[in-house]
N, C-alpha and C positions, 0 to 999 in steps of 0.2 A: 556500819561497824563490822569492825574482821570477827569473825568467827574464831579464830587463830587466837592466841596467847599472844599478846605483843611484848617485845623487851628493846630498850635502851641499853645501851652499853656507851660510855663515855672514854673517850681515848681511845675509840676502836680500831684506828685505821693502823694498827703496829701492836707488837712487839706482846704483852699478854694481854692485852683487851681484843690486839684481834684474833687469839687465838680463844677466849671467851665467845666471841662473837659465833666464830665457824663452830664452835661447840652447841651455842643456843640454836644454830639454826638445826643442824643436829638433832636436836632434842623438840624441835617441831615450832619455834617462836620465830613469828615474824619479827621482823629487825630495823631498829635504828640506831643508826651509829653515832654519834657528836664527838666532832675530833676539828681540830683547827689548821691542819694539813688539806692543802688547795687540792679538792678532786682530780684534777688533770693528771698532778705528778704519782696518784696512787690507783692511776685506772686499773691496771691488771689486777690488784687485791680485792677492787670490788666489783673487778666482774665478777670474780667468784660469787658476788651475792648477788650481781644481776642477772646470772647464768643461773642460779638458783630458783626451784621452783615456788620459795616463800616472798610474799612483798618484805619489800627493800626499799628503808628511803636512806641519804645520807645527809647531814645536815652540818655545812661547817661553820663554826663558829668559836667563840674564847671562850672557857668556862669561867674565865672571871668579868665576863661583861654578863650585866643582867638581859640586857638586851637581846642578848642570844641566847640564853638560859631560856628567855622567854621567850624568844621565835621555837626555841627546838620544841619546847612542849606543846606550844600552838601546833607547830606544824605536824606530829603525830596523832595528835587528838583530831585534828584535820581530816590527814591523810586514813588512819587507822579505827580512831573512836574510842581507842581504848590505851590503858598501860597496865601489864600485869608483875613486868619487872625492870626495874632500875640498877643495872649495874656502875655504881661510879667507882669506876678505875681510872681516870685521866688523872694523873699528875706528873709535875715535874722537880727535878733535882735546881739545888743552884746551880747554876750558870759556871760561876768559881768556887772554888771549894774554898771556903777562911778559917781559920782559927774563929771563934766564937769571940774571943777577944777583938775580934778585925770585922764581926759581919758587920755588914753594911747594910740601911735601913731599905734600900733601895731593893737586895736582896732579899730582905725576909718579904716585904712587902709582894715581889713578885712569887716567890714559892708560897705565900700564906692564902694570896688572893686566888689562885688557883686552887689549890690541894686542899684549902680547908674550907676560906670563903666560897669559894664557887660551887664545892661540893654539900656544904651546908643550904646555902638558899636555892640550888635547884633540887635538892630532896625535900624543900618545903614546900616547893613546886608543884613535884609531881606526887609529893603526898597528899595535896590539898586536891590534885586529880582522883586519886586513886581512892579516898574518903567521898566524895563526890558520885562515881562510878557504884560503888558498894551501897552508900545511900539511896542510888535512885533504880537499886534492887539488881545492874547487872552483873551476871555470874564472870566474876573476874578471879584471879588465883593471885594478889597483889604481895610481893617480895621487892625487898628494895636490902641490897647487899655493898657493903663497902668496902673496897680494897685498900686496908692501911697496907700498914709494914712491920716487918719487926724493929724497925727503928721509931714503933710508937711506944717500946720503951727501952731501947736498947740508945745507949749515947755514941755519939758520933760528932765529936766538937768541931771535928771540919766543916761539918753541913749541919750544924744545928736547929737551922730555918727548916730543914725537909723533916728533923725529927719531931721537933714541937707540933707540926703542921700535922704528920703522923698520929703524933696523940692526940692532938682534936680532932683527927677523924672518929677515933674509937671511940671520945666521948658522945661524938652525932649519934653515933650504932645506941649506945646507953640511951640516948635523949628518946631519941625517933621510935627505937623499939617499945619504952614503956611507954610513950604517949600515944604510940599508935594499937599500941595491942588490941582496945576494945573493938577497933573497927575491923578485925581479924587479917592484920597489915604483918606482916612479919619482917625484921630487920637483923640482920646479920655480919657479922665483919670475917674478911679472912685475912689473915696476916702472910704474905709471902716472906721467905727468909734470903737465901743467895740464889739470885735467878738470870739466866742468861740471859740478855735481852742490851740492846741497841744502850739501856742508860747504864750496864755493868760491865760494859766491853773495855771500857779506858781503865775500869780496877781487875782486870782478870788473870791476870799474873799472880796478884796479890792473893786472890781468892782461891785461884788455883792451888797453893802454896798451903795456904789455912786449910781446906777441906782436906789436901792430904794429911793433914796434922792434925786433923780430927775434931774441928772447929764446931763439926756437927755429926751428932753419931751416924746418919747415913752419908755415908764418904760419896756424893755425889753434887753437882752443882744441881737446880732445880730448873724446870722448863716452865715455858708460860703454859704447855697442855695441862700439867698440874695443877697450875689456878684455876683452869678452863674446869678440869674434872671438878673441883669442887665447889663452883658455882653451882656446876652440873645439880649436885647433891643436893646444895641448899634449897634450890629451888624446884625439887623433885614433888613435896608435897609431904616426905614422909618422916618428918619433923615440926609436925604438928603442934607440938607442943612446948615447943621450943623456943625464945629468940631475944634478938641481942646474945646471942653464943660468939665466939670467937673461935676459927679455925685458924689453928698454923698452917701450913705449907710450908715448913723452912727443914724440911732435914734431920729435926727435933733440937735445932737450935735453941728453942725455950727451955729445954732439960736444964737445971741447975745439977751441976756434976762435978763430982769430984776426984 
């Protein structure tokens, strides 16, 4: 078993899980990634972490297949012996964007199995790791953090399947936090707002436009190193007494303003 802090991060291999990722290792956690992008086409990202003096494994797979949900955790408890944190950030947008009147079942079904289903039973997963581990007395530091949205309550009738899916994350944060608190498991949600990244490049004219008009009191678009910083935080140790908290990142988009 590592000595080292081990962390998961899900949807590592881009955009802000991999800027989470290069954060954890940062912060001293050996790392695994689960992303369903073919090793080959993303070798130079993760040399970074093979060039890296922390172990590294990368694991691809679908987060909506159990099957792989359940190789990844097999294969870090494997490789590692341990998990101290779970980052699930891997999701995806619809494919088309519809009027809610027009989604298609075929639609919600692929953003719900991903974004909610896949994120739900693999933190039961490696919850059932990480209760496991603490039971049989080893000194582990176990955070398990979930990257909704602000559209887990903001409406978006074009993508209605990404925002429902949204809100079932934050009810996981609810769920997993109070059931897990006795075994001294901490759970946490952060909500990013308007953030650059590979899935808001086809809206950023649009957004461009709103921020300057003050869409959000910090007139700036948001990075993925901002989600990465506040991972950072949650999982620092010094919110002990905390959890199921919700962090924004969006700009102070949540402000209700008049």
């Amino acid at each position: 078993m590592l000595e080292q802090k081990v962390a998961i991060v899900t949807g590592g291999a881009r955009g802000i899980g991999y800027s989470i990722a290069q954060q954890l290792v940062k912060d001293g956690y050996a790392l695994a990634i689960f992303d369903i992008i073919v090793p080959e086409s993303i070798k130079d990202k993760l040399e970074v972490f093979n060039n890296s003096r922390t172990p590294f494994l990368y694991v691809q797979g679908n987060l909506s297949d159990s099957r792989d949900r359940q190789k990844l955790v097999t294969t870090v408890i494997e490789d590692f012996g341990r998990i101290d944190l779970l980052v699930n950030n891997a999701g995806v947008a619809p494919k088309e964007r519809r009027d809610i009147l027009e989604m298609t079942e075929e639609s919600f079904d692929f953003v719900i199995g991903i974004n909610l289903k896949g994120t739900l039973f693999l933190t039961q997963l490696v919850a059932r790791e990480m209760i496991r581990l603490v039971e049989s007395g080893i000194e582990i530091s176990p955070v398990i953090i979930n990257i909704s949205s602000m559209s887990a309550y903001t409406s978006s009738t074009s993508r209605g399947e990404y925002c429902i899916s949204k809100a079932g994350v934050s009810m996981i944060t609810k769920l997993f936090a109070d059931r897990l608190a006795s075994y001294g498991i901490y759970v946490y949600e952060i909500r990013p707002g308007i953030i650059l990244t590979d899935m808001t490049s086809v809206v950023k004219d649009k957004y461009d436009k709103l921020i300057e008009e003050g869409i959000t009191p910090i007139k700036r678009w948001g990075y993925p190193q901002d989600i990465a910083n506040a991972v950072s935080v949650l999982c620092s140790g010094r919110l002990s007494f905390s959890t199921g908290e919700v962090i924004n990142v969006d700009g102070g988009f949540h402000i209700r303003r008049l």
